[in-house]
N, C-alpha and C positions, 0 to 999 in steps of 0.2 A: 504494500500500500504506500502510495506517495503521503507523506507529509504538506498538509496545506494551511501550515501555520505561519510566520512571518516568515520573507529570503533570509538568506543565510547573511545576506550586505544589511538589515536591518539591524538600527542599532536599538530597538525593541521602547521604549517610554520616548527617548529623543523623538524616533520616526512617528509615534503617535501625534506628540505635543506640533509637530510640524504639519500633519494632516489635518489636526485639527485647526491649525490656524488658518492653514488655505482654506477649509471648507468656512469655518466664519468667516471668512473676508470676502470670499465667494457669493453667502447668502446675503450678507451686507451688501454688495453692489448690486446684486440682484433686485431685491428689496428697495436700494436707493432709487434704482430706476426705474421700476415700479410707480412707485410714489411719486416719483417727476412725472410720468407719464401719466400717471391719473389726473396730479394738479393742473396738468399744463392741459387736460382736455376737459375737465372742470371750470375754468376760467371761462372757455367758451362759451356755454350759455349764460352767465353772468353778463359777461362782454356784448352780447348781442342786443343781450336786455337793456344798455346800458347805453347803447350806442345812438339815438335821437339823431336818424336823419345824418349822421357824420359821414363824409367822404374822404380817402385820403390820409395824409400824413394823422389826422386828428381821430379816427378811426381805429389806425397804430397807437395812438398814442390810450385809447380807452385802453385796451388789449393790454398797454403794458402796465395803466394804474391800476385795472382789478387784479395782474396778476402780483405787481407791488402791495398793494394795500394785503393779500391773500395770505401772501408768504410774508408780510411783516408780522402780521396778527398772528399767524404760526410760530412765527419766530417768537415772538416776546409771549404766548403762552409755552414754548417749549422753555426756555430763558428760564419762566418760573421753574417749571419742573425740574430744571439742572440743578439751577440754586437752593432748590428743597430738599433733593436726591443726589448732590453729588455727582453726575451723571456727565457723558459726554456731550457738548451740546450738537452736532451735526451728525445727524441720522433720521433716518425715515419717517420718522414721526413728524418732521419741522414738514416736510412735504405734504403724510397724511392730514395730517390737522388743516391747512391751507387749504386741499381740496373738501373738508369738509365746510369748512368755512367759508369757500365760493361757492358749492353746493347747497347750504344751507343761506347765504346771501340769494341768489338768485332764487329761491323756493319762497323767500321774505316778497322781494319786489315782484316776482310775478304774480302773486296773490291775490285772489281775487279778479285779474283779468280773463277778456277772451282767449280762447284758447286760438295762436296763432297756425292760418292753415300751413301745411308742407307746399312750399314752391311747388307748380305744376300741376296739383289739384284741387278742382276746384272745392269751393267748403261750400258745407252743408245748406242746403236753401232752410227758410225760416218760414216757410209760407205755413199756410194753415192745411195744406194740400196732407192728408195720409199717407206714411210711408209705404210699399208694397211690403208684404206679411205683416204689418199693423193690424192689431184687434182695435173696432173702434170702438167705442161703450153707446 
């Protein structure tokens, strides 16, 4: 029977401790980009909501204040949590926290309005006309 325990070139707790750091530092970039990726498509409909008619340079420029105001607000509730916990402060969470923070901003301002159609089709008529399989009373 072969032996399928560590190679013979392993220096046995050394080779762990170094496996184990690449797979954190692994899961951590993963994670980190993740969480960009989320905030940075979270910002969107905040931004759209936000946007009154804008063309242009000034368009750009909402796009970058919701995603500055987002990640600030992440930032200084993360900031507390360092300073409570000792913790490091740049990791995933400064990102999570931002995207929920533009997701939960954009659920504030949209509130209460019509709901906007998708480009390209048309929205619903308002007549008093019966829909087809309508029960009518």
């Amino acid at each position: 029977m072969e032996d399928h325990g560590p190679s013979a070139g392993s220096d046995g707790p050394d080779t762990y401790a170094e496996d184990r750091t690449t797979r954190l530092h692994r899961n951590r970039v993963v994670g980190l980009t993740l969480c960009i990726l989320l905030w940075a498509v979270s910002i969107v409909p905040l931004a759209r909501e936000s946007m009154d008619e804008r063309e242009g340079a000034s368009s750009v420029a909402v796009y970058l204040a919701v995603a500055a105001i987002s990640l600030g607000a992440g930032a200084v509730l993360r900031g507390l949590y360092v300073l409570l916990r000792k913790r490091p402060f740049w990791s995933p969470w400064v990102f999570l926290i931002a995207s929920v923070l533009a997701i939960a901003g954009w659920a504030v301002q949209s509130a209460g309005e019509k709901e906007i159609p998708i480009a390209g089709i048309p929205a619903p008529d308002s007549s008093d006309e019966p829909r087809p399989g309508a029960r009518s009373a």
